[in-house]
C-alpha positions in Angstrom: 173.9 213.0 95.5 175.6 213.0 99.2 177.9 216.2 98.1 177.7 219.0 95.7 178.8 218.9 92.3 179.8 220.4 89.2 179.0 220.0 86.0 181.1 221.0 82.9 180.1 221.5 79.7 180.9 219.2 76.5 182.1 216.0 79.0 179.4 215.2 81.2 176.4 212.7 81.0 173.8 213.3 83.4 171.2 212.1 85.4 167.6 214.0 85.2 164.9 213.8 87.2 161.4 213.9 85.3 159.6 211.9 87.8 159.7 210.6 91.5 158.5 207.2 90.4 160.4 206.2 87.7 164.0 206.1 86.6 166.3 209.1 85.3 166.7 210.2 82.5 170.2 209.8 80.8 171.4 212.9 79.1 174.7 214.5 77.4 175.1 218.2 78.3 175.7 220.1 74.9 175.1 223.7 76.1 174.4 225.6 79.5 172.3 228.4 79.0 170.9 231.3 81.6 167.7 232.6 81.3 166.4 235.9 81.9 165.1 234.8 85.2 168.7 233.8 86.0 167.9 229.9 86.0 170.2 227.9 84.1 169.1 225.8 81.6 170.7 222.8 79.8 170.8 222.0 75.7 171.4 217.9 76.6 171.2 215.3 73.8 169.1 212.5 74.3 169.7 208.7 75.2 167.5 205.9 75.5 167.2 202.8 77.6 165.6 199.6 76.6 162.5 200.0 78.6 161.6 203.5 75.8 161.4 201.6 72.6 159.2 199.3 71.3 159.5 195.6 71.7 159.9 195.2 67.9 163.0 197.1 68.1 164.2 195.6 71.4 163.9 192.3 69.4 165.9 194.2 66.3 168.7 195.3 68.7 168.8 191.8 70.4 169.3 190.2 66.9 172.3 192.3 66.0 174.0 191.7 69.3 173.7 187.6 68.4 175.2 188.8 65.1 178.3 190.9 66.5 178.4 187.8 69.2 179.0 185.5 66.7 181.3 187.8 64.2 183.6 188.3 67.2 183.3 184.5 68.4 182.5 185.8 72.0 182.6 183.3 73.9 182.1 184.9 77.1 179.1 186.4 76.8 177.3 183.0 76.4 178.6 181.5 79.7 176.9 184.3 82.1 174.5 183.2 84.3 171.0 184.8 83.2 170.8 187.3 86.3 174.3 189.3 85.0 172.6 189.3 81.5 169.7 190.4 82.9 171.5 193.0 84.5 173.6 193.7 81.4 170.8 194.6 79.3 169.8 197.7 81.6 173.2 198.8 81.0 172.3 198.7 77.4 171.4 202.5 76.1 170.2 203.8 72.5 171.7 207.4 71.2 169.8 209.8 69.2 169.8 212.6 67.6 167.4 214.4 69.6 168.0 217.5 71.5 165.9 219.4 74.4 166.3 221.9 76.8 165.9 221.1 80.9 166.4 222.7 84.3 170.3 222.5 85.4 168.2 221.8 89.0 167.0 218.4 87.5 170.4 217.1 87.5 170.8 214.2 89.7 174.2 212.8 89.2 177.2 211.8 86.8 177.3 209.1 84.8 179.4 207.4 82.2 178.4 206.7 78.6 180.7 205.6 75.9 180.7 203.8 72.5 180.5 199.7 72.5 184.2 198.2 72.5 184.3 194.9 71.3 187.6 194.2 72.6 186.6 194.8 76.3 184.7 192.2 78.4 181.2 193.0 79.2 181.3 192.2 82.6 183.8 195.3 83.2 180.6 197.3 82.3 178.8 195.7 85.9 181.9 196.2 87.1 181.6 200.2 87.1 178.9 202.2 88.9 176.7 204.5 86.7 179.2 203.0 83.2 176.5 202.4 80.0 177.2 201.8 76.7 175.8 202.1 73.4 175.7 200.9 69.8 172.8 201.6 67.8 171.2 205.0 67.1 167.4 205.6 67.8 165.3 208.2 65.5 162.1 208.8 67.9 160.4 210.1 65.1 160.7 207.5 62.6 161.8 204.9 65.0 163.7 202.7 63.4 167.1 202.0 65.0 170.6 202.4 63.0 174.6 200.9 64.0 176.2 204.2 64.8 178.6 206.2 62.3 181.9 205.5 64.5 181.6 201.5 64.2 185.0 199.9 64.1 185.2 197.4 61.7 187.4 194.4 63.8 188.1 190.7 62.2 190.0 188.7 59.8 187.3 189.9 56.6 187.8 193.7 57.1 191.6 193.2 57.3 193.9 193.0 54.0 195.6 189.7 53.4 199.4 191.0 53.3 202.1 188.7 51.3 204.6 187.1 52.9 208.4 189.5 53.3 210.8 188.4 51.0 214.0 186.4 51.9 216.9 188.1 51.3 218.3 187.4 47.9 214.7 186.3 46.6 213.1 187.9 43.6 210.4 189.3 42.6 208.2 187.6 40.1 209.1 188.6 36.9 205.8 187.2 35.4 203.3 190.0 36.9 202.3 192.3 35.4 203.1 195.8 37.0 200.5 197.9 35.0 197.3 195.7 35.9 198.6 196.6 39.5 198.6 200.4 39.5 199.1 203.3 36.8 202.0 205.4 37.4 200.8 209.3 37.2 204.1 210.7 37.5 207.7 209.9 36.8 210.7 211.9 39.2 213.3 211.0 36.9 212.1 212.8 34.3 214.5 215.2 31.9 212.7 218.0 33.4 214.4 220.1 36.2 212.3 221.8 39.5 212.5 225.3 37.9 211.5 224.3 34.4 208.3 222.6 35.9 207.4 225.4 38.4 207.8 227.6 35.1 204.9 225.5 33.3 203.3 225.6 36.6 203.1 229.2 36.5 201.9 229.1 32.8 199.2 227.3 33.1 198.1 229.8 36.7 197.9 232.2 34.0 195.7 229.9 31.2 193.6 229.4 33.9 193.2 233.9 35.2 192.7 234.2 31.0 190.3 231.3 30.7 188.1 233.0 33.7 188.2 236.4 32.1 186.6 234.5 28.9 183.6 232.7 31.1 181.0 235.2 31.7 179.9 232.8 34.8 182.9 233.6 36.5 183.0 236.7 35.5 180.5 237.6 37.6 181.1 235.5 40.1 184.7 236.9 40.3 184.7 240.5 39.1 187.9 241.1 40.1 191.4 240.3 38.4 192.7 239.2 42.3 189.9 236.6 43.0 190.3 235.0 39.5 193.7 234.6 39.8 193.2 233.0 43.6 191.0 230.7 41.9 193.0 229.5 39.1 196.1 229.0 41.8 193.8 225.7 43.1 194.9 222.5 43.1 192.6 221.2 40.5 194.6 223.3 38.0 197.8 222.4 39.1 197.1 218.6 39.2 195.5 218.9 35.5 198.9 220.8 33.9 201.1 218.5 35.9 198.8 215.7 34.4 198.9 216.5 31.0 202.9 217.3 31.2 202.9 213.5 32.0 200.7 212.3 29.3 202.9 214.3 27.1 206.1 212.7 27.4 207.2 215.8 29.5 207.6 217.9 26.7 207.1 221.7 27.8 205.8 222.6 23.9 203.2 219.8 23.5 202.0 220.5 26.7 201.6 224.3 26.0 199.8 223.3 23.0 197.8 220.9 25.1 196.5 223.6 27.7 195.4 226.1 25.3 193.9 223.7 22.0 191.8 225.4 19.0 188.5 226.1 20.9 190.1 228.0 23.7 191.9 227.8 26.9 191.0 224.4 29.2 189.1 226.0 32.3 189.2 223.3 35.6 187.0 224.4 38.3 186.4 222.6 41.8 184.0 222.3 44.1 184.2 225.5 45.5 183.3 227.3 42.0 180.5 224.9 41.4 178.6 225.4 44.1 176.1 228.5 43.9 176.5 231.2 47.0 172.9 229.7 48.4 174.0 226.6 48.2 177.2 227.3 50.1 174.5 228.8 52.9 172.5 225.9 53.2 175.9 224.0 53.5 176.8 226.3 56.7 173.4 225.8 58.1 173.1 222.1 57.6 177.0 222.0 59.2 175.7 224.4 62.5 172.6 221.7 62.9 173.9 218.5 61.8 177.8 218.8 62.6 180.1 216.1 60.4 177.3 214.1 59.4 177.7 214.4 55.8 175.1 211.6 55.3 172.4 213.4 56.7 173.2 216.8 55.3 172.6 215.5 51.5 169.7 213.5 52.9 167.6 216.6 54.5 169.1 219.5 53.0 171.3 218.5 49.3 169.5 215.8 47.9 171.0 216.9 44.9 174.8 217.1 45.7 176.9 213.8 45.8 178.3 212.3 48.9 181.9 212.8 47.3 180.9 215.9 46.4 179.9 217.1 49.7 183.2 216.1 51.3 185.0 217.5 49.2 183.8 221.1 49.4 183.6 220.7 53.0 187.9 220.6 53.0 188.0 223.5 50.7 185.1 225.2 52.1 187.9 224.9 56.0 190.6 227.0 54.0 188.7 229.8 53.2 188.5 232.9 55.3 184.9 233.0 55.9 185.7 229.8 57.8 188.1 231.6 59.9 185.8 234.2 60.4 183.2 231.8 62.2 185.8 229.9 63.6 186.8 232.9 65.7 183.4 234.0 66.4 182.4 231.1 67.8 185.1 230.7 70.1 184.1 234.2 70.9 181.0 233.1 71.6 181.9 230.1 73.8 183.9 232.4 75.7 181.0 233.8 77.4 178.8 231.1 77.6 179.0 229.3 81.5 181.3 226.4 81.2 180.1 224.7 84.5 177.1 224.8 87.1 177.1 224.7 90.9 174.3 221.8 91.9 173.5 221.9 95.7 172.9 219.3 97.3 169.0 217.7 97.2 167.5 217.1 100.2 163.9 216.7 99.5 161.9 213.4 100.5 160.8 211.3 97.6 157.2 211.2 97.7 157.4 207.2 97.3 159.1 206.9 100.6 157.3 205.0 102.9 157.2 206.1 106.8 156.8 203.2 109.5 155.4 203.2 112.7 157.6 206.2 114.5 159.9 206.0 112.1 161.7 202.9 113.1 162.6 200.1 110.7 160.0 198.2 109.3 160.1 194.8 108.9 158.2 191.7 106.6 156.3 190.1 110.0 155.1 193.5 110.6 151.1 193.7 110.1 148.9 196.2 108.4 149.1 199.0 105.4 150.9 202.2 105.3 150.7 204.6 102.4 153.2 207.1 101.3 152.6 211.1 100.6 150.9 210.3 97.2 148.2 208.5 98.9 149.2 204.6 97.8 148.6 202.1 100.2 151.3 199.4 100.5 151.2 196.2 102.5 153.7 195.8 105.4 154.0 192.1 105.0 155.0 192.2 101.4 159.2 191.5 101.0 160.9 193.6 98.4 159.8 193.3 95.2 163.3 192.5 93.8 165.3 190.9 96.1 163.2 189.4 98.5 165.1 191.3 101.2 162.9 191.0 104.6 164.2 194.4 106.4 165.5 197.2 105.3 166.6 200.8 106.6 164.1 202.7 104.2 161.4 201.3 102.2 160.2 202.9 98.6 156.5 201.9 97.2 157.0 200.8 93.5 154.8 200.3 91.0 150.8 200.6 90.7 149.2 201.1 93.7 147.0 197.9 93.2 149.9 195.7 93.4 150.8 197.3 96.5 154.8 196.7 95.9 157.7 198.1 97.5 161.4 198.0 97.2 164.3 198.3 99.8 166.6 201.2 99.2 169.6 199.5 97.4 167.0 197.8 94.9 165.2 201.3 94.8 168.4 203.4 93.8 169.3 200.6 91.3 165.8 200.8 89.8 166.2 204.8 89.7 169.4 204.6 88.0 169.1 201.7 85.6 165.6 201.4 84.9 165.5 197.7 85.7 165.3 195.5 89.2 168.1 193.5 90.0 166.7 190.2 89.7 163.9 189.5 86.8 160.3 189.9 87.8 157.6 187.2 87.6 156.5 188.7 84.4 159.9 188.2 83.1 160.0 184.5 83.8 160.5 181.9 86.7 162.8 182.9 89.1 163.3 181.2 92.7 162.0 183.2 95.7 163.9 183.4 99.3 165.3 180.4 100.9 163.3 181.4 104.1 159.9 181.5 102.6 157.8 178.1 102.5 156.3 177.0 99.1 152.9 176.9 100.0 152.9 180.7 101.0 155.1 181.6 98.2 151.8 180.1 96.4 149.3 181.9 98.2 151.2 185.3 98.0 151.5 185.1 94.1 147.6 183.6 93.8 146.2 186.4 96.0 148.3 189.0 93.4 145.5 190.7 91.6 148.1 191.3 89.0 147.5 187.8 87.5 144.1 188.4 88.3 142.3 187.9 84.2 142.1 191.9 83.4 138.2 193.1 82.5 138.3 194.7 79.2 136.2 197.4 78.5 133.3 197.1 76.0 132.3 200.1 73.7 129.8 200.6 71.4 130.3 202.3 68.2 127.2 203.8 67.0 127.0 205.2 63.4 125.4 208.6 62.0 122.5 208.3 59.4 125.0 209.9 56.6 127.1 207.3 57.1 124.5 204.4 56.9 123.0 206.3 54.0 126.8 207.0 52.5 127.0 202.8 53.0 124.0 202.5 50.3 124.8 205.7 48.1 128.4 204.3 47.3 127.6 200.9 47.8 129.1 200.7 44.2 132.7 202.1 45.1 133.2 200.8 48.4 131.9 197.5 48.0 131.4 196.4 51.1 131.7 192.5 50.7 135.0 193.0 49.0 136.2 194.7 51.8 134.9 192.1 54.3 137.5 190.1 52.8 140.1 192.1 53.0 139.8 194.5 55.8 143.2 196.2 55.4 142.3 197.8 52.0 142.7 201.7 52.7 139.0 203.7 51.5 139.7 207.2 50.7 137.4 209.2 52.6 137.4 212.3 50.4 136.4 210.3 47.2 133.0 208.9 49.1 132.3 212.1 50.8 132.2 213.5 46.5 130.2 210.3 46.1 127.4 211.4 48.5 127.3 214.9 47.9 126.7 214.4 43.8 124.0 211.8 45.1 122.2 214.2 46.9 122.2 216.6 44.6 121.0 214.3 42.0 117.9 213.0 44.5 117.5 216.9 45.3 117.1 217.4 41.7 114.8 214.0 40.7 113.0 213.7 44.0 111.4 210.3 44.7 107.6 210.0 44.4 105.8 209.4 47.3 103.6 206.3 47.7 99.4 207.3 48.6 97.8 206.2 51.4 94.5 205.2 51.0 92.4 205.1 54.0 89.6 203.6 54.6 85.9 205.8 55.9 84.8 206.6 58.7 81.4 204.4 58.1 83.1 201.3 57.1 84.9 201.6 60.5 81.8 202.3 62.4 80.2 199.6 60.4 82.3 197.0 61.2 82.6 197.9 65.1 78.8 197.5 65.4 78.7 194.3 63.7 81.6 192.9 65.3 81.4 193.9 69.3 83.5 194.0 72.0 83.7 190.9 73.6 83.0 190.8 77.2 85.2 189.5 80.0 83.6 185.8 81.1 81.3 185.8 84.3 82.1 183.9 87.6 80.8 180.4 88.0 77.8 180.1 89.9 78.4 178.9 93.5 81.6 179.9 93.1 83.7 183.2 95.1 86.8 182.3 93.4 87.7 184.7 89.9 87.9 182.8 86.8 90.8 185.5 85.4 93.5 183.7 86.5 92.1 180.6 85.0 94.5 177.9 82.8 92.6 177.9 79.2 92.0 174.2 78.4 94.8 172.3 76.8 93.5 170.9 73.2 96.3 168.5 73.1 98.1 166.6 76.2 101.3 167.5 77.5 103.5 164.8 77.1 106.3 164.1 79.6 109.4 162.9 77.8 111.5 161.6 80.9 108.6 158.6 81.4 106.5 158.2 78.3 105.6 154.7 79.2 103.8 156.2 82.9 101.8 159.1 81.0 101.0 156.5 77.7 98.6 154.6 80.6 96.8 157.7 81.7 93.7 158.8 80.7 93.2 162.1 78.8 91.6 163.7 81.6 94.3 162.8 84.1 96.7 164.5 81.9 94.6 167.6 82.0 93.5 167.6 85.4 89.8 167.0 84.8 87.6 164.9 87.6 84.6 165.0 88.5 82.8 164.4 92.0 81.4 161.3 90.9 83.9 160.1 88.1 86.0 161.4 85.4 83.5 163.4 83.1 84.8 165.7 80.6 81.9 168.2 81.5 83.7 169.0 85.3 86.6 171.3 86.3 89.1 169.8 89.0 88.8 166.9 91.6 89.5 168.7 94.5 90.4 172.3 94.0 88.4 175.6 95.0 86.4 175.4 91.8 85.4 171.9 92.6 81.6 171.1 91.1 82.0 173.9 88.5 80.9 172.6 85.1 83.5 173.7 82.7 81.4 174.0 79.5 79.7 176.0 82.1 82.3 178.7 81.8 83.1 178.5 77.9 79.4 178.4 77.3 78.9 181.9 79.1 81.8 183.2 76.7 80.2 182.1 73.2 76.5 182.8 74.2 75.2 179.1 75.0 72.6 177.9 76.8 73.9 176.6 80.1 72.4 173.0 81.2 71.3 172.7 84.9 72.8 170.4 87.2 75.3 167.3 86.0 73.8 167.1 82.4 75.9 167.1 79.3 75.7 169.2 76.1 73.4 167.4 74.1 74.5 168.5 70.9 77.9 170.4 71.9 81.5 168.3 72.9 83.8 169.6 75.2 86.2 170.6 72.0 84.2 172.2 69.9 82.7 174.6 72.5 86.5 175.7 73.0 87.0 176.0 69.1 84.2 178.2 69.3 85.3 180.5 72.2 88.8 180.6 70.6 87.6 182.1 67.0 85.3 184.7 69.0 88.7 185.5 71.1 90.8 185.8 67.4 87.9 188.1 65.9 88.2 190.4 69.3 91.4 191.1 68.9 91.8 191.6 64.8 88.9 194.4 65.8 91.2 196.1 68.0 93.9 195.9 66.1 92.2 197.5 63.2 90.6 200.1 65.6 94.8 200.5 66.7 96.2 201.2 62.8 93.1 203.6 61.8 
């Protein structure tokens, strides 16, 4: 705002300012209120853009604008180019019926908001700074959107088809048939004169006072002779006795006879002697809140009442003096209520504003990061986000502060104002970038974005209770878990399981399970069995050896077969493919060829293990091979370690 203004109640729509980063708020000014503190408050109604509603409902609204487009035959629309409907849409707003309360100070501006015409051209709407318009209605709370009450109803099928004007001398058909065309109610050239028919008029005032004398309803809903009279002077009684003077033949007599038959006087009541003095309340208060929305009064507050009948006691409800009454008072009351606010000019900086290097202009070849007052870095050599502008007077950071964005000031107070940028982002679709920028660093700009960087989502773990894994078997019967595998939108009622456990327990608390003995074995079996089963000792060194046999390969039973080159390994020996050699040959009674453990007999070793007697110098077992003294070491191994696993368990 480069001035101040002011702001009058009733006409204006408003900007408001809820944030410094994102667009204003568009608001109607209902009510300007002063608090105690002596700030001024305003009662605004509530408008919505595009951008606040779901994209279900943006899809909604965009369906019924094809519809009306093609209703109206609007041609015109369809031969914009895709930036002015892109720009069109931000001019696109959603009324509700929402109403809140905010600072007068807020205020940033005037705007323009008025109901769709589909006899004006869109493009007038672009035309006009700060001009929206609207045609659906929004309900936040149930969202769902709605065409607005004041639709007009243009074209060809909500127009009647009128005949063509008669020539002059032309007929009328004499074939139609005037009564399937209308019923005539009342005849002016009857025999009847004015004063003889205000006479019956008057008769039938006074069938109608006697008839309410005889009700003992009314009776005490009108004690008095003055009110019963007012009532029977309504227009219901009058159109019934001019009615049956009509169906009569207009015969003074029959009618007479017709108003007051055997059973009694004919009592007509409206609308206004139906309704019960509480209703009649709720009626005022649903009027105060809701206004002319007849609709929405039987909806939320007389369900029970018909539309017709509604409307109807609204017009007679206008012509009673308790309407006066609150007609006056409330003009009383808008008397002293303030009709417009003073709003001084704002001067404050917007904390997205971003400061260059002494304040000069800052320009696209420029090099390194500034960051504005809130702390977000933004990168000099970025171009406006929108238009791709290169320099500007004043540059505005936009967005999240990991894109590191920024938009010119035109682009920025088009963003503030109509939520939207000028030209479509890259999220909205492909759009052509600056003439003056070269495709391969229009490339590298957009792949070095870490918005299109693939987004990390974040894992969790859900980790259950041990009621609910115990309700999961106590109710296995109601909830039926596989069922609902298959269909896993099938509500569970939570209360009904939660009984379902607690009568388990109880019953479990009542019949508790029996418990299973252990039997354990003695002490001298145990001891028993360790003596005759010791503890195997860890094998010695070989003699003439420093090297420790721990870290010693066990001997492979069965070759390792290579499968890349089965034809190499089927030529080999079965001591090649273990790595046994002697010094003087191949012998399966030597470790190695040529490692540190080279001379060591290797039955040598096992024999130590099992308790054998060794054999001095290069002789073989004589009556013990190679494999079985391994079987033999490998069952003592299996026994050592079932003993200490028994010894582990007891």
């Amino acid at each position: 705002m480069s001035s101040a203004s002011c702001f009058s109640l009733f006409i204006d729509y408003v900007y408001f300012e809820n944030s410094s980063s994102n667009p204003f708020l568009i608001r109607r000014i209902e009510e300007l209120n002063k608090t105690v503190n002596g700030n001024v408050e305003a009662k605004v109604l509530c408008f919505y853009r595009r951008r606040d509603i779901s994209s279900a409902l943006v899809a909604l609204a965009d369906k019924h604008a094809r519809e009306m487009e093609q209703e109206m035959e609007n041609l015109d629309l369809l031969s914009l180019p895709e930036q002015q409907k892109h720009q069109l849409r931000h001019r696109e707003l959603f009324l509700s019926r929402q109403l809140e309360s905010l600072p007068a100070t807020h205020i940033r501006g005037k705007c323009s908001v008025t109901l769709l015409n589909e006899t004006e051209i869109l493009t007038s709407y672009l035309d006009r700074e700060d001009s929206f318009f609207y045609s659906l209605v929004y309900d936040p709370q149930q969202r769902t959107l709605l065409a607005d009450k004041g639709e007009i109803r243009v074209g060809s099928k909500y127009q009647a088809e009128v005949a063509d004007s008669l020539v002059d001398g032309e007929k009328v058909d004499q074939d139609r048939d005037q009564s399937k065309l209308e019923e005539k109610v009342w005849d002016p050239s009857s025999t009847l004169t004015d004063k003889q028919i205000d006479q019956f008029l008057v008769v039938a005032r006074s069938v109608g006072t006697f008839a309410r004398a005889l009700d003992s309803s009314s009776a005490a809903r009108q004690p008095s002779l003055h009110m019963s009279a007012a009532s029977a002077s309504r227009d219901i009684t009058l159109f019934h006795a001019m009615d049956v003077l009509h169906k009569t033949g207009y015969d003074i007599s029959r009618a007479l006879s017709a108003l007051v038959p055997h059973g009694g006087p004919v009592l007509c009541r409206d609308e206004m002697e139906e309704w019960s003095p509480s209703e009649a309340r709720r009626f005022e208060e649903a009027l105060e809140k809701y206004g002319k929305d007849f609709a929405d009064i039987r909806q939320d507050c007389l369900p029970w009442k018909s539309l017709t009948s509604i409307v109807e006691f609204y017009y007679m409800w206008k012509t009673t003096d308790r309407y006066v009454q609150q007609k006056r008072l409330k003009a009383a009351e808008a008397e002293s209520k303030l009709k417009q606010v003073y709003i001084p000019i704002y001067n404050k900086p917007n904390p997205n504003r971003l400061s260059g290097a002494g304040g000069k202009t800052s320009l696209v070849n420029g090099s390194g990061v500034v960051s504005n007052p809130l702390g977000q870095a933004v990168d000099l050599s970025r171009p406006c986000e929108s238009c791709h502008a290169a320099a500007s007077s004043q540059w505005y950071s936009w967005g999240p502060s990991l894109m590191q964005c920024r938009l010119c000031a035109p682009c920025w107070v088009y963003w503030r104002k109509y939520g939207g940028l000028k030209m479509s982002t890259r999220l909205d679709g492909d759009r052509p970038g600056p003439s003056s920028m070269s495709p391969h660093s229009q490339l590298e700009r957009f792949g070095s974005n870490p918005k299109f960087a693939p987004k990390t989502r974040q894992g969790f773990y859900m980790q259950t209770s041990q009621l609910t894994r115990a309700a999961r078997r106590a109710c296995h019967e109601m909830l039926r878990p596989r069922h609902l595998a298959r269909n896993p939108y099938t509500p569970l009622t939570a209360v009904a399981a939660r009984a379902k456990c607690a009568a388990r327990w109880q019953e479990v608390a009542r019949n508790s399970l029996p418990l299973k003995p252990v039997v354990r074995k003695p002490l001298e079996s145990v001891i028993r069995y360790l003596v005759t089963h010791p503890r195997l000792q860890k094998p010695r060194a070989p003699r003439n050896s420093t090297q420790c046999t721990e870290n010693q390969v066990p001997v492979k039973t069965t070759p390792t077969l290579n499968n890349s080159s089965p034809t190499i390994l089927g030529r080999r020996s079965y001591e090649h493919h273990n790595g046994l050699d002697g010094e003087g040959g191949r012998g399966c009674g030597w470790v190695g060829g040529g490692g540190p453990t080279r001379g060591t007999k290797r039955w040598e070793i096992l024999s130590d293990a099992v308790d054998l007697p060794l054999c001095d110098g290069r002789e073989t077992l004589p009556n013990l091979c190679l494999d079985e003294c391994h079987a033999a070491w490998s069952q003592q191994r299996a026994v050592q370690h079932l003993s200490f696993f028994i010894i582990s368990s007891i």
